[in-house]
PDB file with one MODEL, atoms N, CA, C and O in Angstrom:
MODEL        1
ATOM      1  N   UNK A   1     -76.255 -88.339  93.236  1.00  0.00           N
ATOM      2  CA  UNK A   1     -75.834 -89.543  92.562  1.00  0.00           C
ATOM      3  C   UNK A   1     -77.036 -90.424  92.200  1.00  0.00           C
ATOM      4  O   UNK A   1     -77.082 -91.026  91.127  1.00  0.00           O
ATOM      5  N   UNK A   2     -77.962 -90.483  93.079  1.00  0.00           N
ATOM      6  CA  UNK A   2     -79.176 -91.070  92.714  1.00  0.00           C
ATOM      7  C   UNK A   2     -79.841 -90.668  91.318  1.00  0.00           C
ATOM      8  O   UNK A   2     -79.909 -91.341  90.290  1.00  0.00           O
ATOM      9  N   UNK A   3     -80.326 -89.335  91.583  1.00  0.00           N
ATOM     10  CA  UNK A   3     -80.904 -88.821  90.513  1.00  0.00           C
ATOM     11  C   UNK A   3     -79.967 -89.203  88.881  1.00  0.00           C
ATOM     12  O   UNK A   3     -80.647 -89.610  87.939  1.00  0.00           O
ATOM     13  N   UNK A   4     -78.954 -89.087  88.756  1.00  0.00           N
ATOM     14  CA  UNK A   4     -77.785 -89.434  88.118  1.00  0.00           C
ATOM     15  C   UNK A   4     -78.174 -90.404  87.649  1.00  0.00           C
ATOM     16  O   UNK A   4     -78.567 -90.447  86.483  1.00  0.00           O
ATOM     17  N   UNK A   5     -78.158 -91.565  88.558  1.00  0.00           N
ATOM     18  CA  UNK A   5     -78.411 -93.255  88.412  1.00  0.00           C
ATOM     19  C   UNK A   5     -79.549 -93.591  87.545  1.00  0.00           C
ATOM     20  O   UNK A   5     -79.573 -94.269  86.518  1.00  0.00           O
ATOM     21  N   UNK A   6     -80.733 -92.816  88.337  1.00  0.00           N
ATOM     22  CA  UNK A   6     -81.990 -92.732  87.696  1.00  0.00           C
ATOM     23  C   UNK A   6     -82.123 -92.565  86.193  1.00  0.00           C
ATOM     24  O   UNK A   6     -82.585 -93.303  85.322  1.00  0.00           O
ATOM     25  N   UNK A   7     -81.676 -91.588  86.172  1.00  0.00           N
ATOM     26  CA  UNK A   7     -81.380 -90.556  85.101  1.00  0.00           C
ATOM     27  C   UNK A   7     -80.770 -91.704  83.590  1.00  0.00           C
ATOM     28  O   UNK A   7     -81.183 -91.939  82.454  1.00  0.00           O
ATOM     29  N   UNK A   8     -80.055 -91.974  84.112  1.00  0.00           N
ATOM     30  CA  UNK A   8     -79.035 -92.920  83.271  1.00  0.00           C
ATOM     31  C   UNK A   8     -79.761 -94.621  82.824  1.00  0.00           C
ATOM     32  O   UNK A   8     -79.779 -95.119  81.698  1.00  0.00           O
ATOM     33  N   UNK A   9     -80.254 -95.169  84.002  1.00  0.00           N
ATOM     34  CA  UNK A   9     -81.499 -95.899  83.705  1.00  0.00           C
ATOM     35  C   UNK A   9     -82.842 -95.430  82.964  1.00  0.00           C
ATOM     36  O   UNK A   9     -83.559 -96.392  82.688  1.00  0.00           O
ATOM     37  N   UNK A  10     -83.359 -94.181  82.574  1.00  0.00           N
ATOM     38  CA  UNK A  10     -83.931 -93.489  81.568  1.00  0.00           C
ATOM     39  C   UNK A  10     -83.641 -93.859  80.314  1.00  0.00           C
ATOM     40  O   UNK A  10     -84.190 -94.375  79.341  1.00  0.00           O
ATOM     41  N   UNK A  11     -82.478 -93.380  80.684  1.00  0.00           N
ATOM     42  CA  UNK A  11     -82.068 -93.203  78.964  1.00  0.00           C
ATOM     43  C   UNK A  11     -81.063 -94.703  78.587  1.00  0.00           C
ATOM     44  O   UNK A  11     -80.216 -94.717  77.693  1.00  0.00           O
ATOM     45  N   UNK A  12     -81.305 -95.588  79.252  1.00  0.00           N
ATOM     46  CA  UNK A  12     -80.716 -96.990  78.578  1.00  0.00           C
ATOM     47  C   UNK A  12     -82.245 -97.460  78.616  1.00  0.00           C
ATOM     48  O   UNK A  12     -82.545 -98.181  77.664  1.00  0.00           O
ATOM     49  N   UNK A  13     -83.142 -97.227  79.413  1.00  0.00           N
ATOM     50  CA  UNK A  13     -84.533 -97.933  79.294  1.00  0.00           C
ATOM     51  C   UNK A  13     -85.061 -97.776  78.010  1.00  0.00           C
ATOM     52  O   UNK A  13     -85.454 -98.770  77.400  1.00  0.00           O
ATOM     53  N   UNK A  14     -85.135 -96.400  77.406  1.00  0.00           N
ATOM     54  CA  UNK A  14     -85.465 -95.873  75.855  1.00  0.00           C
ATOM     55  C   UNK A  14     -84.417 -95.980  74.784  1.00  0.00           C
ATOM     56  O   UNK A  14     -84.879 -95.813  73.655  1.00  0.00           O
ATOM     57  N   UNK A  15     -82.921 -96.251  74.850  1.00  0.00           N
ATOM     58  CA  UNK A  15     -81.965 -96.923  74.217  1.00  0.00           C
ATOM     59  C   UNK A  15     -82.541 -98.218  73.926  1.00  0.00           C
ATOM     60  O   UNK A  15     -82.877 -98.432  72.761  1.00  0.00           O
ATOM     61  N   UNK A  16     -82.720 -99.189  74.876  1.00  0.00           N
ATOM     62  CA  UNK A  16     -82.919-101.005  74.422  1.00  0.00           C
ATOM     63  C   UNK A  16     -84.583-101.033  73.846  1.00  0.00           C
ATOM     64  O   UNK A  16     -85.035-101.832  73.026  1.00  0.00           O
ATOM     65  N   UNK A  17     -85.274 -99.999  74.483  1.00  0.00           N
ATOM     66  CA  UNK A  17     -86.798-100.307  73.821  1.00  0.00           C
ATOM     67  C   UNK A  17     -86.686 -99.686  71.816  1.00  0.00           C
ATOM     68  O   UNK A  17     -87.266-100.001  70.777  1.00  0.00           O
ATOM     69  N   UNK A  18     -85.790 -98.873  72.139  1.00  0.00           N
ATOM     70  CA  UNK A  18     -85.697 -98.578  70.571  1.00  0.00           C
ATOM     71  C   UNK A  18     -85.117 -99.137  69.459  1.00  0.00           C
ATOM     72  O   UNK A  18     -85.276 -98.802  68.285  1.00  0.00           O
ATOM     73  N   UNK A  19     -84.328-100.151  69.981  1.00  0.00           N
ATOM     74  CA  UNK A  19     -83.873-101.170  69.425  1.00  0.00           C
ATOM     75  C   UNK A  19     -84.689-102.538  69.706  1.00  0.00           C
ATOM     76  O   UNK A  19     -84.546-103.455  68.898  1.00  0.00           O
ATOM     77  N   UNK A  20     -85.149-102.631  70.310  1.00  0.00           N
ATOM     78  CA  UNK A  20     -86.127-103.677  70.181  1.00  0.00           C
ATOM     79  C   UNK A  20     -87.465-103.497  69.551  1.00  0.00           C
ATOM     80  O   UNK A  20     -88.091-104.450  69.087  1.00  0.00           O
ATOM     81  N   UNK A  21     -88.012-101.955  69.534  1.00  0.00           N
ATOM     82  CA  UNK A  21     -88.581-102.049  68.321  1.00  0.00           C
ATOM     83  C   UNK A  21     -88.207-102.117  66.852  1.00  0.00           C
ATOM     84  O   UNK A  21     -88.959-102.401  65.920  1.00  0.00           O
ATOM     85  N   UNK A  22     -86.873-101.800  66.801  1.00  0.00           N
ATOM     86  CA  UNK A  22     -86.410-101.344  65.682  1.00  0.00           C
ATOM     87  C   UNK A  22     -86.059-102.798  64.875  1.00  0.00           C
ATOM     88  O   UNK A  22     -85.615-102.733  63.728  1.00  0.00           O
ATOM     89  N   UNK A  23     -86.248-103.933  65.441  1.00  0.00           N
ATOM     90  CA  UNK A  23     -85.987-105.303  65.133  1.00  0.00           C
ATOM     91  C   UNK A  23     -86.533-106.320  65.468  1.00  0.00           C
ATOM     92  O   UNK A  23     -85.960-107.263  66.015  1.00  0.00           O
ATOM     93  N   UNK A  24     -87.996-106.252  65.117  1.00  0.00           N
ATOM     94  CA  UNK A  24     -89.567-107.447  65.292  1.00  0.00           C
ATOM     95  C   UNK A  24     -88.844-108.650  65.006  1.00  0.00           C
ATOM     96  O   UNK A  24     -89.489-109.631  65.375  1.00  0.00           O
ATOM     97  N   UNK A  25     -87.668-108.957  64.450  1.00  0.00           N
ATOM     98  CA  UNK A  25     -87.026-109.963  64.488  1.00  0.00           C
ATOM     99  C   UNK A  25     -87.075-110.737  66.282  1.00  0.00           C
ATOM    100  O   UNK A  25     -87.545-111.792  66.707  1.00  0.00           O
ATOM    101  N   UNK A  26     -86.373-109.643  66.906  1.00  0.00           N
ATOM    102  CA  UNK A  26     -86.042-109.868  68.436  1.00  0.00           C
ATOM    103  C   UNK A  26     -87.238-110.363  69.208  1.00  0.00           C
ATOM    104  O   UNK A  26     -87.205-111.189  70.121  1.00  0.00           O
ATOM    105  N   UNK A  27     -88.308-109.743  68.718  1.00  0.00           N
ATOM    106  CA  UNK A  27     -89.633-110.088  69.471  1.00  0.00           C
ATOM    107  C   UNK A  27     -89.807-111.717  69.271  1.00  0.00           C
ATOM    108  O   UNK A  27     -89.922-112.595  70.126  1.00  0.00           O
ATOM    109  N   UNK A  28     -89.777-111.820  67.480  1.00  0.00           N
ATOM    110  CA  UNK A  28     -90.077-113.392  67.151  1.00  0.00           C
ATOM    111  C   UNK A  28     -89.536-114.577  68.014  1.00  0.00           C
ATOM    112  O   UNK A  28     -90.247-115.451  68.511  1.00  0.00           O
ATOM    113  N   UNK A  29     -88.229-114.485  68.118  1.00  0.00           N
ATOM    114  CA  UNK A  29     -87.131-114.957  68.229  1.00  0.00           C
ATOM    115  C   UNK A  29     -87.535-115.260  69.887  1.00  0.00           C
ATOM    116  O   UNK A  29     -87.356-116.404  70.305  1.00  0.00           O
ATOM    117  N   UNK A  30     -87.923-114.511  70.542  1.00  0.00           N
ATOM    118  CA  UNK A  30     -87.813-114.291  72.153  1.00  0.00           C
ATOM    119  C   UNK A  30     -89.538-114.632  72.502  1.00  0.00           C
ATOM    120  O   UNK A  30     -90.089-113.828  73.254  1.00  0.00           O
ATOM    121  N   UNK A  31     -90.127-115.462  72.120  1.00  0.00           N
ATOM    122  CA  UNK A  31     -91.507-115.955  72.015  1.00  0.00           C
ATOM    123  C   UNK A  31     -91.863-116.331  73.705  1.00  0.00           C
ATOM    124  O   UNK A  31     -91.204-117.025  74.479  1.00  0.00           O
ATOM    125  N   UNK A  32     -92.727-115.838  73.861  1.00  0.00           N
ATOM    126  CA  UNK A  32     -93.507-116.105  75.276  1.00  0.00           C
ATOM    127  C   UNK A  32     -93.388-117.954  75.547  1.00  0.00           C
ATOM    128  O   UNK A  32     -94.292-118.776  75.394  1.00  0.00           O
ATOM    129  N   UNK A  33     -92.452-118.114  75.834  1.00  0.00           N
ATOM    130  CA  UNK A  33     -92.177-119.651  76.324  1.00  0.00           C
ATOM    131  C   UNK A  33     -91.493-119.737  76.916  1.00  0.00           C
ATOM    132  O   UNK A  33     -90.497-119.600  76.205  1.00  0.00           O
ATOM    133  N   UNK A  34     -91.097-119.931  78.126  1.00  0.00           N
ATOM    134  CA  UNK A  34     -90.853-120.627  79.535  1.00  0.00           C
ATOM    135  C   UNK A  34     -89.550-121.434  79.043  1.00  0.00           C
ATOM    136  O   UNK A  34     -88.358-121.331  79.335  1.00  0.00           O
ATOM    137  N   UNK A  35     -90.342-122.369  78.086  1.00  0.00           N
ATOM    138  CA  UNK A  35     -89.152-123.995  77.952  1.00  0.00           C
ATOM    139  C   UNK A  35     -87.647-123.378  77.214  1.00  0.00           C
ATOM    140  O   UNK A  35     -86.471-123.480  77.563  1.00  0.00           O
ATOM    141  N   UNK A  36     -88.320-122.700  76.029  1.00  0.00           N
ATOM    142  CA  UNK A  36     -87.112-122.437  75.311  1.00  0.00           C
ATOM    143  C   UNK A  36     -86.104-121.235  75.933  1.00  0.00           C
ATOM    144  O   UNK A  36     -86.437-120.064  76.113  1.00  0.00           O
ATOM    145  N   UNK A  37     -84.693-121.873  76.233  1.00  0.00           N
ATOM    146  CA  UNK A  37     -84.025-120.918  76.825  1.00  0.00           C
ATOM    147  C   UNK A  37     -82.791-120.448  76.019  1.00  0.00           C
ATOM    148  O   UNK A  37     -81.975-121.026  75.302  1.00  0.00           O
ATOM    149  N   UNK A  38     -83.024-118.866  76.516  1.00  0.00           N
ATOM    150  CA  UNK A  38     -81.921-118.259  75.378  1.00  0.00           C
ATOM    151  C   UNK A  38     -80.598-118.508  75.618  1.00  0.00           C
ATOM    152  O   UNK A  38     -80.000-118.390  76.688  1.00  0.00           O
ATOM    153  N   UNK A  39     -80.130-118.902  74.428  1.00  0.00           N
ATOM    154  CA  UNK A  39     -78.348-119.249  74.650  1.00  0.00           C
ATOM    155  C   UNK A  39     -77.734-118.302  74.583  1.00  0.00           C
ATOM    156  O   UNK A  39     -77.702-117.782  73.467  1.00  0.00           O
ATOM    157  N   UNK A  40     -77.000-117.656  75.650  1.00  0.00           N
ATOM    158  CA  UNK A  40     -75.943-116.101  75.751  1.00  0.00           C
ATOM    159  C   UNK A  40     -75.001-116.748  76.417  1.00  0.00           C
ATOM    160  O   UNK A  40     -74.056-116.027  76.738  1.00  0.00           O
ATOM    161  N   UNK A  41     -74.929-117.822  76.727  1.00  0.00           N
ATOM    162  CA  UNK A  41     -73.286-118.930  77.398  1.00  0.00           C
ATOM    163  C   UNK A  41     -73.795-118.769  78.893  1.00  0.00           C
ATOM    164  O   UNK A  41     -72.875-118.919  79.698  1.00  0.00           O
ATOM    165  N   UNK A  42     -74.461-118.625  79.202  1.00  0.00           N
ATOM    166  CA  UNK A  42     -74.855-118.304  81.013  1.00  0.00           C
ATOM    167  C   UNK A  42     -74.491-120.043  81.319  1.00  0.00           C
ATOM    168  O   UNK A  42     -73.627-120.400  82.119  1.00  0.00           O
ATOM    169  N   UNK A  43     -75.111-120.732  80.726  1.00  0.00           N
ATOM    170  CA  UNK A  43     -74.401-121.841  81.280  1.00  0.00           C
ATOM    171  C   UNK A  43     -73.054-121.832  81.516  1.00  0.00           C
ATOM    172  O   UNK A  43     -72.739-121.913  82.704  1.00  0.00           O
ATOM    173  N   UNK A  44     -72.129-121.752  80.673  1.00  0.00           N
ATOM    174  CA  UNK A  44     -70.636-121.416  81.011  1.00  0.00           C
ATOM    175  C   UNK A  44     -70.191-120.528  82.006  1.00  0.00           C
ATOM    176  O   UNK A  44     -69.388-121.007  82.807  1.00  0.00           O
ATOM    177  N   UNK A  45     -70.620-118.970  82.200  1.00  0.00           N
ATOM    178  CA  UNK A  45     -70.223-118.231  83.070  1.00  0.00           C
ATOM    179  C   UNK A  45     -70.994-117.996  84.584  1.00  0.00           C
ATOM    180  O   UNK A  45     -70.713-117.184  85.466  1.00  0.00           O
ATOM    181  N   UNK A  46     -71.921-118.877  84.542  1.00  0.00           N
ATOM    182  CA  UNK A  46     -72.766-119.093  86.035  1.00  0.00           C
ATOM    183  C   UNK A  46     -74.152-118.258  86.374  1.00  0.00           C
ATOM    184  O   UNK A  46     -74.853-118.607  87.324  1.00  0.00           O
ATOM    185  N   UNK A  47     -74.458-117.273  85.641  1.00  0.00           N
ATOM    186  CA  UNK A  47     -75.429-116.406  85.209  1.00  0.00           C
ATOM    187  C   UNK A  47     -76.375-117.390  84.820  1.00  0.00           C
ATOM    188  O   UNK A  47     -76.158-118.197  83.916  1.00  0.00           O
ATOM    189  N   UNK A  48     -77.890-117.314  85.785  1.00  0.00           N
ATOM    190  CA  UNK A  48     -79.279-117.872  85.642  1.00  0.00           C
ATOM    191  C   UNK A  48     -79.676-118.022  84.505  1.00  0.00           C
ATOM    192  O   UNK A  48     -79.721-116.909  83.979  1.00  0.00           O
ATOM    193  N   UNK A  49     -80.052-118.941  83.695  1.00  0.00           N
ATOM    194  CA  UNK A  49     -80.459-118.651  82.036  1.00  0.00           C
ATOM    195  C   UNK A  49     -81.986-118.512  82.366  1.00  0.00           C
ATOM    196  O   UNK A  49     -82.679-118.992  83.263  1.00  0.00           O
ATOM    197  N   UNK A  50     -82.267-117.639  81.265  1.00  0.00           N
ATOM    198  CA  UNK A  50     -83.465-117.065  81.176  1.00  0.00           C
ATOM    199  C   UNK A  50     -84.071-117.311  80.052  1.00  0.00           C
ATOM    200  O   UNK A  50     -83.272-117.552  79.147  1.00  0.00           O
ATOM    201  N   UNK A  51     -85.537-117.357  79.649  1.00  0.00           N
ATOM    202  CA  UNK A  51     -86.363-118.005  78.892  1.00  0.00           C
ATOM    203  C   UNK A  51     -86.681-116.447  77.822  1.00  0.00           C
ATOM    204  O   UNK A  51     -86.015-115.432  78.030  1.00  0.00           O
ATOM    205  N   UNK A  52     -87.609-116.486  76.877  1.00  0.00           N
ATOM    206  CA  UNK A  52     -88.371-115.755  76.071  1.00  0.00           C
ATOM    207  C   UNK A  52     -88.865-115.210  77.272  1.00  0.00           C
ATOM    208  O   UNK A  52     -88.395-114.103  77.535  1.00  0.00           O
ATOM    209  N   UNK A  53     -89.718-115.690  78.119  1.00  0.00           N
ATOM    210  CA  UNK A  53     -90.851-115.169  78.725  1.00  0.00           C
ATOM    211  C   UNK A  53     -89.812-113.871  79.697  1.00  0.00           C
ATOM    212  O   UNK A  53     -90.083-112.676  79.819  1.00  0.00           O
ATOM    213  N   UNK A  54     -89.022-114.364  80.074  1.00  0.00           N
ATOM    214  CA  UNK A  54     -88.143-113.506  81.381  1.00  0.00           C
ATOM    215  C   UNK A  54     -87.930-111.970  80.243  1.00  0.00           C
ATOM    216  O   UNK A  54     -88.353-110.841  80.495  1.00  0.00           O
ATOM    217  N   UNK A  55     -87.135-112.417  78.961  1.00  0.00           N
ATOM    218  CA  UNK A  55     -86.687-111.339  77.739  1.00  0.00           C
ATOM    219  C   UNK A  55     -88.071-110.061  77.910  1.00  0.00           C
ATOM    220  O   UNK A  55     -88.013-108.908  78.336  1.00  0.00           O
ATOM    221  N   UNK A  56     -88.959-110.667  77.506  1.00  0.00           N
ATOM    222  CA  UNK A  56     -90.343-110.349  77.421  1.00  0.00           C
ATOM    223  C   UNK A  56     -90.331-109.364  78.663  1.00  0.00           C
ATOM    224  O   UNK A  56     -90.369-108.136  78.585  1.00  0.00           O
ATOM    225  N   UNK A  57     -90.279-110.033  79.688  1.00  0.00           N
ATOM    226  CA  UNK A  57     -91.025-109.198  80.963  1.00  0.00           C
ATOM    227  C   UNK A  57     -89.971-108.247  81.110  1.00  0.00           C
ATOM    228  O   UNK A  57     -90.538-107.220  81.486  1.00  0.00           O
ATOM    229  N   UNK A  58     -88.940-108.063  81.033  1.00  0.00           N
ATOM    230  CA  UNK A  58     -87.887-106.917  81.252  1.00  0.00           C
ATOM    231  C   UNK A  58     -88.360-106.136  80.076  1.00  0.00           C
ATOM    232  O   UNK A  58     -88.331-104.955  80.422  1.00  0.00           O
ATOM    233  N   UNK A  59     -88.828-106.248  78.714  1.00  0.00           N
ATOM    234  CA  UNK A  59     -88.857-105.368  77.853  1.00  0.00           C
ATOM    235  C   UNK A  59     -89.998-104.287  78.396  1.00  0.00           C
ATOM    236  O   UNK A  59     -89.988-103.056  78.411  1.00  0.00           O
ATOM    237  N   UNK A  60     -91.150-105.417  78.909  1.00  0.00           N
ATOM    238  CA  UNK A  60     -92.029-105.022  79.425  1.00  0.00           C
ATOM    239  C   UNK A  60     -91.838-104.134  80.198  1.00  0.00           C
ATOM    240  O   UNK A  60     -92.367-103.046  79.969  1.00  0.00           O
ATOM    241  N   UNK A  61     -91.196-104.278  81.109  1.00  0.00           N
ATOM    242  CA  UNK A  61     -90.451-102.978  82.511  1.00  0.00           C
ATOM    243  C   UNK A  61     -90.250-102.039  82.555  1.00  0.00           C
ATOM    244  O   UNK A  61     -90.665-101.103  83.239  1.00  0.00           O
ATOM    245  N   UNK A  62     -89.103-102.223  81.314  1.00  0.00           N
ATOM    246  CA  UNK A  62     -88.363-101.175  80.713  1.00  0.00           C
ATOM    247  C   UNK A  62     -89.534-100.056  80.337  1.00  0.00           C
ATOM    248  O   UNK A  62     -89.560 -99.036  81.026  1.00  0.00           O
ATOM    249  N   UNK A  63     -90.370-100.192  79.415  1.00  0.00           N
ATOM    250  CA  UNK A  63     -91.216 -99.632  78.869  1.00  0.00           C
ATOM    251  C   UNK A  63     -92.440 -98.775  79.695  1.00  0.00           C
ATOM    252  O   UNK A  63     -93.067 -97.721  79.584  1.00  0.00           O
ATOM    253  N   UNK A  64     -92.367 -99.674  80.385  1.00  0.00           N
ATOM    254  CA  UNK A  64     -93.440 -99.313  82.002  1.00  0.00           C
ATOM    255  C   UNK A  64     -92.319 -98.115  82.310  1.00  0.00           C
ATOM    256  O   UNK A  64     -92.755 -97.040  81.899  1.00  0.00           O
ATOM    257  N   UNK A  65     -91.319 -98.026  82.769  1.00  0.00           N
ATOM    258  CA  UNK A  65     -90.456 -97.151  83.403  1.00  0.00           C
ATOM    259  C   UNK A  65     -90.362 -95.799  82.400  1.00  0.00           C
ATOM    260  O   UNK A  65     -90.005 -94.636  82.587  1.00  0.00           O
ATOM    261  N   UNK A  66     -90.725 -96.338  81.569  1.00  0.00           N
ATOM    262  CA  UNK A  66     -90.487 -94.884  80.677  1.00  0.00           C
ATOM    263  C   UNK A  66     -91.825 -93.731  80.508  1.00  0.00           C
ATOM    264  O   UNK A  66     -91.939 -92.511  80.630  1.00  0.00           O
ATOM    265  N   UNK A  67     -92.969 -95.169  80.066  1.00  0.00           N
ATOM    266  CA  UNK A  67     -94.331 -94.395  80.390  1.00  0.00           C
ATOM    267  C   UNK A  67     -94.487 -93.675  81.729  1.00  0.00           C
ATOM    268  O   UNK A  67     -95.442 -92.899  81.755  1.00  0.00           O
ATOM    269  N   UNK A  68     -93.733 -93.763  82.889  1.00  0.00           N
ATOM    270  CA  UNK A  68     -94.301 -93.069  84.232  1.00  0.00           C
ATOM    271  C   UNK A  68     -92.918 -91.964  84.162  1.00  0.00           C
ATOM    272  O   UNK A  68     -93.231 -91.016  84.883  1.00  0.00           O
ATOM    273  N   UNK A  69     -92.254 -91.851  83.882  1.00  0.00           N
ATOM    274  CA  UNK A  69     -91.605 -90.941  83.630  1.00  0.00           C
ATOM    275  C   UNK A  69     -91.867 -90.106  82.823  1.00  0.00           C
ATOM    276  O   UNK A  69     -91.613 -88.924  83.057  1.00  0.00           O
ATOM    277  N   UNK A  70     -92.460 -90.520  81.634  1.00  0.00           N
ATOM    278  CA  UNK A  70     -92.696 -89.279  80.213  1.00  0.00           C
ATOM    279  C   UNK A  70     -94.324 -89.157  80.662  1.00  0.00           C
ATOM    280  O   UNK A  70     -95.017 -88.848  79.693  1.00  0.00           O
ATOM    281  N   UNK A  71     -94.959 -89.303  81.707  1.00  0.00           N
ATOM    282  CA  UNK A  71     -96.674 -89.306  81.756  1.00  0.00           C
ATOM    283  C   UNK A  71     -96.415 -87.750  82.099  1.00  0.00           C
ATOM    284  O   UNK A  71     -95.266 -87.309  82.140  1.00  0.00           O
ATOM    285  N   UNK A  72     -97.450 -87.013  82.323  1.00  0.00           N
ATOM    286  CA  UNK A  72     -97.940 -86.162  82.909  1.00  0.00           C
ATOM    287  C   UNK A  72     -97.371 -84.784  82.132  1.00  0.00           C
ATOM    288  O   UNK A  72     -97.363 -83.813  82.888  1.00  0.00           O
ATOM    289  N   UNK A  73     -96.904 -84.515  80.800  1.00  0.00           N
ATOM    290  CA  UNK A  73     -95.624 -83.878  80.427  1.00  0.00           C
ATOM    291  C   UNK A  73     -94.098 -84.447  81.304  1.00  0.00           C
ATOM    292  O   UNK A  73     -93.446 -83.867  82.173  1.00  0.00           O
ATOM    293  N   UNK A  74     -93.908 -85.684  80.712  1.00  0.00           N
ATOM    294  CA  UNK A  74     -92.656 -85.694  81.485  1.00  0.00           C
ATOM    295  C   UNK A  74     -92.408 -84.724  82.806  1.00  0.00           C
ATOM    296  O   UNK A  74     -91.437 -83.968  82.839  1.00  0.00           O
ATOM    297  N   UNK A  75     -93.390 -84.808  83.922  1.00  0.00           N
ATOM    298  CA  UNK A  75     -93.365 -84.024  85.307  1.00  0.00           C
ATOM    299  C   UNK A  75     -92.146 -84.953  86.055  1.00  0.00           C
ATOM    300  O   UNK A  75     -91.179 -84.324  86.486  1.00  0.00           O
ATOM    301  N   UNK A  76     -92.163 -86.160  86.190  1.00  0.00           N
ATOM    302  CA  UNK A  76     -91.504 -87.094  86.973  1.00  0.00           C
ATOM    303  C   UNK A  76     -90.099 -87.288  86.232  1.00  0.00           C
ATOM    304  O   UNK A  76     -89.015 -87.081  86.776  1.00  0.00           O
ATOM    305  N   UNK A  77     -90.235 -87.620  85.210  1.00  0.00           N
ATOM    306  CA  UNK A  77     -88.268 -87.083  83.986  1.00  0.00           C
ATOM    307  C   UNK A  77     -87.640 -85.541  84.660  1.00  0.00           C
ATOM    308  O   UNK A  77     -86.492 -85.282  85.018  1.00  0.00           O
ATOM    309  N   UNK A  78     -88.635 -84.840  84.665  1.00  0.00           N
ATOM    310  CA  UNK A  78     -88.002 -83.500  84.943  1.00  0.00           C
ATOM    311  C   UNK A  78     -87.644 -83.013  86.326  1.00  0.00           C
ATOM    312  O   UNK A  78     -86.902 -82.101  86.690  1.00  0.00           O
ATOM    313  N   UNK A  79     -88.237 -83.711  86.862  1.00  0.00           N
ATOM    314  CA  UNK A  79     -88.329 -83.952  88.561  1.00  0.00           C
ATOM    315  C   UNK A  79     -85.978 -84.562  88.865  1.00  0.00           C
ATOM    316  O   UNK A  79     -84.951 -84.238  89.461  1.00  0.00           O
ATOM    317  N   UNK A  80     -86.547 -85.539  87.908  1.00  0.00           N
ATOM    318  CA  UNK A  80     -84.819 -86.533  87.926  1.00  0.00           C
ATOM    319  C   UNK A  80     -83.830 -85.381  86.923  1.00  0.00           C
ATOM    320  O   UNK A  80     -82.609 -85.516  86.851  1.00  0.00           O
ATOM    321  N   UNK A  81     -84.482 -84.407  86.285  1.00  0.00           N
ATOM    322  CA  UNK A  81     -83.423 -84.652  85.187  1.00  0.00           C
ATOM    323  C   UNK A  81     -82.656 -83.531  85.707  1.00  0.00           C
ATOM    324  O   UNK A  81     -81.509 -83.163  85.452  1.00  0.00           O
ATOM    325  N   UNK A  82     -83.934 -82.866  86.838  1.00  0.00           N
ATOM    326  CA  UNK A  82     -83.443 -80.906  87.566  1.00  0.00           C
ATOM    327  C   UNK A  82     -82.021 -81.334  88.664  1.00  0.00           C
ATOM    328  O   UNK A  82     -81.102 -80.583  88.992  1.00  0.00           O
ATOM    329  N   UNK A  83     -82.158 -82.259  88.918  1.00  0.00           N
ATOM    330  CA  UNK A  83     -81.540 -82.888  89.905  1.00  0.00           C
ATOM    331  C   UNK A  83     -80.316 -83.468  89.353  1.00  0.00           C
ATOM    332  O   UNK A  83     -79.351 -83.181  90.061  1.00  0.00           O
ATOM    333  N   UNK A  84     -79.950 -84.346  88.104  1.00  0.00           N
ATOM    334  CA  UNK A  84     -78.728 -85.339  87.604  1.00  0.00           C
ATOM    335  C   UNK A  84     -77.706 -84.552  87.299  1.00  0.00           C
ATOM    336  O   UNK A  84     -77.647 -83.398  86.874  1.00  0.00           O
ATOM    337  N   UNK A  85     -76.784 -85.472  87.622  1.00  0.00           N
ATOM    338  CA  UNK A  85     -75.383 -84.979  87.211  1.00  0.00           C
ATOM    339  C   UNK A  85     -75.696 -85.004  85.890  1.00  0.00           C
ATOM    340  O   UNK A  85     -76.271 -86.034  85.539  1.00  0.00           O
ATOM    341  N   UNK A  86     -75.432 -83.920  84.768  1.00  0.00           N
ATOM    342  CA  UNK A  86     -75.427 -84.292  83.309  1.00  0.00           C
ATOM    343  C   UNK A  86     -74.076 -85.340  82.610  1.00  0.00           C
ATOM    344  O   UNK A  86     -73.977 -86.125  81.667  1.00  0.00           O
ATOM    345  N   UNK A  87     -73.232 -84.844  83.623  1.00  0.00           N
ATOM    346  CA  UNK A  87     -71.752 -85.793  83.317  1.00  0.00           C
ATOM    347  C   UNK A  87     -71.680 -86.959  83.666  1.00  0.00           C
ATOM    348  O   UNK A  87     -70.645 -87.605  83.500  1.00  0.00           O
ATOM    349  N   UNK A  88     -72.608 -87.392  84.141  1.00  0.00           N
ATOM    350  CA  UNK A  88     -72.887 -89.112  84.648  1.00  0.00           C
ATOM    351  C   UNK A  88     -74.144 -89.746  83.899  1.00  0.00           C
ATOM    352  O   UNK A  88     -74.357 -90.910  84.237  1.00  0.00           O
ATOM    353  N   UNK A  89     -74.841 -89.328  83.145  1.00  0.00           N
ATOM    354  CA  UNK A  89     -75.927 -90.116  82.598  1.00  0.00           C
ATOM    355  C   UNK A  89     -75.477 -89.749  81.395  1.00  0.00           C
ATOM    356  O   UNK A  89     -76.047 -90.141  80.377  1.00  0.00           O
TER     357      UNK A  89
ENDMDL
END
């Protein structure tokens, strides 16, 4: 189930980075600033609001997570992927 989990966090990590390249709009919009905070209603539903900078550092993550997975010939992807349920990711 782990590997699964893993597995599935892979492939939404390279899902949202491909759409966030795919729309330099998103980058503009989500500007390294602290003050300005993104409106998604978190005020209304109790969820921490988060700034550009927070947007930023998860994209950042995301991307990190993919480079150590696809490094080496994807050794560490293949490591998760010998292992995943295919019916769960």
């Amino acid at each position: 189930m782990a590997a699964s989990r893993y597995a599935a966090l892979y492939f939404k990590a390279k899902e949202i980075a491909a759409e966030w390249a795919a729309n330099p709009d998103l980058a503009t919009n989500m500007a390294y600033d602290n003050t300005d905070l993104v409106v998604d209603g978190s005020a209304k539903d109790g969820r921490h609001p988060i700034s550009g900078v927070d947007v930023n550092n998860i994209i950042n993550r995301l991307n990190e997570l993919v480079s150590v997975l696809e490094a080496d010939g994807h050794a560490k992807l293949n490591t998760v992927l010998g292992v995943a349920s295919i019916e769960t990711v």
